[in-house]
VEXDREN-2710 file (C-alpha; in Angstrom, 1 decimal):
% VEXDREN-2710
k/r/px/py/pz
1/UNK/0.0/0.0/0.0
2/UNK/2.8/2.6/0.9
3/UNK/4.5/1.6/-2.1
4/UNK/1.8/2.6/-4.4
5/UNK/1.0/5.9/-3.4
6/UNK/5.2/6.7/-2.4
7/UNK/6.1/5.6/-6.1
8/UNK/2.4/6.9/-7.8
9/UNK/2.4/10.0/-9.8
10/UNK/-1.1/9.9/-9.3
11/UNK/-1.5/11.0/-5.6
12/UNK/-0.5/14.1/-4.8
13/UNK/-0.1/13.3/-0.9
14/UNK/0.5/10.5/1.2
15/UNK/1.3/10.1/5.1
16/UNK/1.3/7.5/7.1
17/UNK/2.6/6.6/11.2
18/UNK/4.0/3.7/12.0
19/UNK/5.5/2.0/15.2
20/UNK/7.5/-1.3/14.9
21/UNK/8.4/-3.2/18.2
22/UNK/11.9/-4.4/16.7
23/UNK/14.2/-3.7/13.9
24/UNK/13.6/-3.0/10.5
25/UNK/15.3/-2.5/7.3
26/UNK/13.9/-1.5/3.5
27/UNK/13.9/-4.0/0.9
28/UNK/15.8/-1.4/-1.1
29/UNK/16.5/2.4/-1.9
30/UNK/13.7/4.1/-3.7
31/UNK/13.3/7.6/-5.4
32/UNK/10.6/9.3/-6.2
33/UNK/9.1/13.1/-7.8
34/UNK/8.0/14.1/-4.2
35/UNK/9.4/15.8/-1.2
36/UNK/9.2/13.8/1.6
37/UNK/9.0/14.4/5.5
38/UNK/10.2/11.6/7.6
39/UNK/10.3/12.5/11.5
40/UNK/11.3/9.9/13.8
41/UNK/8.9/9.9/16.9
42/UNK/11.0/7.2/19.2
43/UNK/14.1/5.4/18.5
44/UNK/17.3/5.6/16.4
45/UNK/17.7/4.9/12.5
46/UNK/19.9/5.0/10.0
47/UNK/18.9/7.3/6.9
48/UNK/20.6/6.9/3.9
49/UNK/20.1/10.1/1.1
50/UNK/21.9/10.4/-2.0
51/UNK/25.9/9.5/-1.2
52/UNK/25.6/9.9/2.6
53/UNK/24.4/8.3/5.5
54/UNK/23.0/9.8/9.1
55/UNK/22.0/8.7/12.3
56/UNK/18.0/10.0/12.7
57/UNK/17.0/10.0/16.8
58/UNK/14.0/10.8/18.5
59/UNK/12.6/14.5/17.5
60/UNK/14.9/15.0/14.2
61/UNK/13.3/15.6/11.1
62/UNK/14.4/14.1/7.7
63/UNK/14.1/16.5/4.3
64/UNK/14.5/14.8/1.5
65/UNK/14.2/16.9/-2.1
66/UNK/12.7/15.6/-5.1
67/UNK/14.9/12.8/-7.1
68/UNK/16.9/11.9/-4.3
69/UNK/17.9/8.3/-3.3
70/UNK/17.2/7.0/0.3
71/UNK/16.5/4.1/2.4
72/UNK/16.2/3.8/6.3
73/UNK/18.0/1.1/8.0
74/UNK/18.2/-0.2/11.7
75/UNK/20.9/0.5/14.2
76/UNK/19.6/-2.0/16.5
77/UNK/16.9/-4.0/17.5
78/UNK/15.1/-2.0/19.5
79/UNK/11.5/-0.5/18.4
80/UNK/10.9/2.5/17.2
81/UNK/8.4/4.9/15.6
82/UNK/8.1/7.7/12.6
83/UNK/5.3/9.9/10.8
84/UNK/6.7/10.2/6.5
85/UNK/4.9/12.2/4.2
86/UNK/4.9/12.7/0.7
87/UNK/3.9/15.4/-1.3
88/UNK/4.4/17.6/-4.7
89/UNK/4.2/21.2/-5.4
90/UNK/0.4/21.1/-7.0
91/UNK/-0.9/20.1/-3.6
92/UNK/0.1/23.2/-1.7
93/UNK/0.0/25.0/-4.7
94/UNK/-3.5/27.0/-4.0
95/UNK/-2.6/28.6/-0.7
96/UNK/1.2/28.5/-1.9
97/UNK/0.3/30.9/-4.6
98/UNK/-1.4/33.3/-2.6
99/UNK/1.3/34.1/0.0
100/UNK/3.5/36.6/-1.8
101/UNK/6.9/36.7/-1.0
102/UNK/7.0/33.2/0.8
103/UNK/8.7/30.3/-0.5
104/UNK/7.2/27.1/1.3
105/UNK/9.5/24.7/-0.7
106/UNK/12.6/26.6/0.0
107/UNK/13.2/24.6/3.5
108/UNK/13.1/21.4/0.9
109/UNK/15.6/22.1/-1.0
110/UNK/17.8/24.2/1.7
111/UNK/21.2/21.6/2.0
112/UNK/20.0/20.6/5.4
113/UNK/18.8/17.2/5.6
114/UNK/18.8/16.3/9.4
115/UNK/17.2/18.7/11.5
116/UNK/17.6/18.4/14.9
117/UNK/14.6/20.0/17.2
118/UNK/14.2/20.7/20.9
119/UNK/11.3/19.6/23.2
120/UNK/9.1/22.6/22.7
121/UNK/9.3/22.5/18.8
122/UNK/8.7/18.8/18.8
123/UNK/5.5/19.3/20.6
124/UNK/4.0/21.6/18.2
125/UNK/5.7/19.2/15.4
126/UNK/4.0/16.6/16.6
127/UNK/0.5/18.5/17.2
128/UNK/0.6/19.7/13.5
129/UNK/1.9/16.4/12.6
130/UNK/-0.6/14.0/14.5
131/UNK/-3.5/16.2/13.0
132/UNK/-2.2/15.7/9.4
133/UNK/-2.4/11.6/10.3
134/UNK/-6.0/12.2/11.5
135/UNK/-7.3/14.6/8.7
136/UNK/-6.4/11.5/6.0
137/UNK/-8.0/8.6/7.9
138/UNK/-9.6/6.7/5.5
139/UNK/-12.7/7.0/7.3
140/UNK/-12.3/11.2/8.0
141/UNK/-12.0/12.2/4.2
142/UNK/-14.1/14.7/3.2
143/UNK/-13.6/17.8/1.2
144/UNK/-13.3/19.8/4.8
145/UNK/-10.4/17.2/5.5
146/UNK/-8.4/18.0/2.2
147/UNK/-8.4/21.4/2.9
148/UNK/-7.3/20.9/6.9
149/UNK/-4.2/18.7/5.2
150/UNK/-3.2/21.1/2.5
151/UNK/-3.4/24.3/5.6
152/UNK/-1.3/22.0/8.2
153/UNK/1.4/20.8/5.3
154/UNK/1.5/24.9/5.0
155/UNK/2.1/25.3/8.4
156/UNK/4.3/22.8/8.8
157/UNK/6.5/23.9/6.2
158/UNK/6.4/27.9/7.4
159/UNK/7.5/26.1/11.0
160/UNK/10.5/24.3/9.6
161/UNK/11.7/27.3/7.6
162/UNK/11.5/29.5/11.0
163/UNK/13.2/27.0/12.9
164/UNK/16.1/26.2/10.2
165/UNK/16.4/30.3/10.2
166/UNK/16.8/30.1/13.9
167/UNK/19.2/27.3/14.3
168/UNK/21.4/27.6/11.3
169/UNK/24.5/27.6/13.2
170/UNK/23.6/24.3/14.5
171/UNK/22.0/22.4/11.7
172/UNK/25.3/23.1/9.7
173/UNK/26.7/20.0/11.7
174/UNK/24.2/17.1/11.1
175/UNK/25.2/13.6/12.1
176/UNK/26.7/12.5/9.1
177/UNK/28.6/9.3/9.0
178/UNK/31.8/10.1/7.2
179/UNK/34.5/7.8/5.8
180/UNK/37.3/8.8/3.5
181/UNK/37.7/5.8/1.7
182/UNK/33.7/5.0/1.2
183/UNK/33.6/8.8/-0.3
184/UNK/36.3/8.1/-2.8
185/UNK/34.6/4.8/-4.1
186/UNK/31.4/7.0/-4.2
187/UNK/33.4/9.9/-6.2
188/UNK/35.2/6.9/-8.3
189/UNK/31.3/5.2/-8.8
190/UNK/29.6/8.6/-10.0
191/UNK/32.4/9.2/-12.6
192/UNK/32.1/5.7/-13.9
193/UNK/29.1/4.2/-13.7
194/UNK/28.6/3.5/-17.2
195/UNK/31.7/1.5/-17.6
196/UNK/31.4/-2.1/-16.2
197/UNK/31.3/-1.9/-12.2
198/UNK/31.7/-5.0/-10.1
199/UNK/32.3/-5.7/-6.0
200/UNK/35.9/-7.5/-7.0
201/UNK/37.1/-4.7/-9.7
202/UNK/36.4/-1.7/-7.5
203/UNK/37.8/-3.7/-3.7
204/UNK/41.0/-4.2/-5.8
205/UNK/41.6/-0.3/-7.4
206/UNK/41.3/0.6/-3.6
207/UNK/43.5/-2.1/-2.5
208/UNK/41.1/-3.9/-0.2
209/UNK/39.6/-7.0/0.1
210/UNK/35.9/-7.4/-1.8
211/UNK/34.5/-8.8/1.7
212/UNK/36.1/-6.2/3.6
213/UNK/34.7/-3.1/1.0
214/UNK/31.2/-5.2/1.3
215/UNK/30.8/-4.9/4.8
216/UNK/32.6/-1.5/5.3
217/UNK/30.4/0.2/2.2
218/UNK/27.2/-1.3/4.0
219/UNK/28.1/0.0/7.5
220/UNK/28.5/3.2/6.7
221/UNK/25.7/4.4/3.7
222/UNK/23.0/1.1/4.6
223/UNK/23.6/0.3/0.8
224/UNK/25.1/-2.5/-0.4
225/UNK/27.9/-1.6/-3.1
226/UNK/25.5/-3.0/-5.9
227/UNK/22.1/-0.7/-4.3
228/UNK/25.1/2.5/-4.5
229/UNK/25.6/1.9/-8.3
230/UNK/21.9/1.1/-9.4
231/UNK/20.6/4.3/-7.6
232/UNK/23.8/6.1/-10.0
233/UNK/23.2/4.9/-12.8
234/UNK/18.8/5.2/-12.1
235/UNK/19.7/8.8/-11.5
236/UNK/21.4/9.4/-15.3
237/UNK/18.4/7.2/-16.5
238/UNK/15.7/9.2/-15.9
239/UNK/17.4/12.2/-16.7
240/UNK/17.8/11.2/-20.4
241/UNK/13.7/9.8/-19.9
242/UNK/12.8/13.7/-19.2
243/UNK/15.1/15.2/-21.6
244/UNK/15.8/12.8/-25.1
245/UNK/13.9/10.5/-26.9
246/UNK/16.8/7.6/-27.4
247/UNK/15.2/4.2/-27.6
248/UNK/15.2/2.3/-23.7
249/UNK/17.8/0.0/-24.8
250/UNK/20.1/2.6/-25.4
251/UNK/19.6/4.5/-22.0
252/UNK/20.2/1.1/-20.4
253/UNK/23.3/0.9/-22.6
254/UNK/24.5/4.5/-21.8
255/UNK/23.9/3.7/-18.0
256/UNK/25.8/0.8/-17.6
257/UNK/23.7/-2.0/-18.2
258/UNK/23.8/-4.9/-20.0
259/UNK/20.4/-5.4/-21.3
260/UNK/17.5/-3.6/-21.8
261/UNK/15.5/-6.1/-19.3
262/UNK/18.0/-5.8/-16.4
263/UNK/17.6/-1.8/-16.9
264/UNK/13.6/-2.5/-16.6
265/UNK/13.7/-4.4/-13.5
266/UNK/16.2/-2.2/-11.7
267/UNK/14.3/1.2/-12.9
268/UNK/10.6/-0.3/-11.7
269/UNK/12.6/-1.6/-8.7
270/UNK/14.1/2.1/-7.6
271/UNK/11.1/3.8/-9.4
272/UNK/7.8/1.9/-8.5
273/UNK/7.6/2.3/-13.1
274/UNK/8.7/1.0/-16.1
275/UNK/11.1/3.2/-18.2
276/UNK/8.2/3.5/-20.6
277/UNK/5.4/4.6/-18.2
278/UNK/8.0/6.9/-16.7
279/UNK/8.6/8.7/-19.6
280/UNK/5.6/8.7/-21.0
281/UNK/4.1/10.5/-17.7
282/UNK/7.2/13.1/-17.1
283/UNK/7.8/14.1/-20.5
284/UNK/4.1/14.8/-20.4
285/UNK/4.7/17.2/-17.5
286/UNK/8.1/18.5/-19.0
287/UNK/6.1/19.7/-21.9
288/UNK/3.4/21.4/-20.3
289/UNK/6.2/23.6/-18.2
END
């Protein structure tokens, strides 16, 4: 169910609360053409976005822009609990437009992706938050309920940008995991992902052993070195879906993979579409800009 209104260009906004009693990890990293909100109401994760990795506790908010690649992971076994939303720009859009000289989306795209809040911002968090879960109960929608959703993403959203204005100094150091050598194999992956990649070739430029590059790449981002290179080469994929016209099989060949087929399942795997569907829906949109 999360999976078809996460990956659906059809739904313009999605949230849902969930609390799981033990670990839990994602099947796999996804992207999507929505901002999304994840805030974590009780426990620690791991949140992978784009090339880096962070550790998400209790009362931190996750931004993650349109296009970019994340997964959440578990840093133990202990429960824990989040609210994630998804939304695009047409949902706000009727109130957005009216509030001259206010960006809402600005706090999306801001380079902050953890932001850490104290216990009086997480209660009104929470409050708008919790109220956002209620107003899209399946058995509470109603044209008065769309309305309340669309108002409370728009406060939401004015609250983040006041409180990334007033902690700027702070949110500058998020909790990133860092690690020299996983950043060069990243840097190394992005400037060749369309040559052939593999686990053994890349452990042995580095000098290190392909178990030892295994475990260390999937401590440190919660990707496996295989997930890192898909999401790169899904990335330059649906770039040239938007933008050119070049048969499938020659994006998959451009990418970095061997057959058009492979390139399906990864793309619909990362994408929740086919190429062809995906295409066909954003150049669509592209167009009409």
């Amino acid at each position: 169910m999360v999976k078809e209104y996460v990956y659906s260009p059809h739904y313009d906004f999605f949230i849902e609360k969930t609390r799981r009693e033990a670990g839990y990890n994602m099947g796999t990293f996804h992207m999507h053409k929505k901002y999304e909100l994840y805030y974590q109401l009780a426990g620690t994760r791991k949140y992978f976005i784009e090339d880096s990795a962070y550790f998400i506790n209790a009362g931190d908010i996750v931004l993650i822009d349109k296009d970019e690649v994340h997964k959440t992971g578990s840093v133990d076994d202990n429960p824990h609990a989040r609210i994630v939303l998804n939304f695009n720009e047409e949902y706000i859009a009727p109130i957005a437009n009216s509030l001259t000289g206010v960006d809402l989306l600005a706090v999306m795209s801001a380079n902050i992706k953890v932001l850490p809040t104290n216990m009086k911002q997480q209660a009104l968090l929470e409050d708008i938050l919790e109220r956002l879960v209620q107003a899209n109960e399946k058995n509470a929608l109603s044209p008065q309920n769309e309305a309340l959703s669309r108002l409370l993403l728009c406060e939401l959203l004015l609250y983040l940008t006041e409180i990334i204005t007033h902690q700027k100094t702070q949110v500058d150091e998020s909790p990133k995991i860092k690690n020299k050598t996983i950043d060069e194999i990243t840097h190394y992956i992005a400037s060749n992902y369309k040559e052939k990649l593999s686990l053994a070739d890349i452990a042995a430029r580095f000098y290190l052993s392909p178990y030892y590059l295994s475990r260390l790449f999937k401590k440190t981002t919660n990707l496996s070195l295989v997930e890192y290179i898909n999401s790169v080469r899904l990335h330059a994929a649906k770039d040239m879906l938007e933008t050119t016209n070049i048969k499938i099989s020659e994006v998959a060949e451009q990418t970095g993979y061997t057959t058009a087929a492979h390139f399906t399942r990864m793309f619909k795997a990362g994408t929740g579409m086919s190429p062809h569907d995906y295409r066909k829906i954003y150049q669509i949109k592209q167009d009409k800009k």
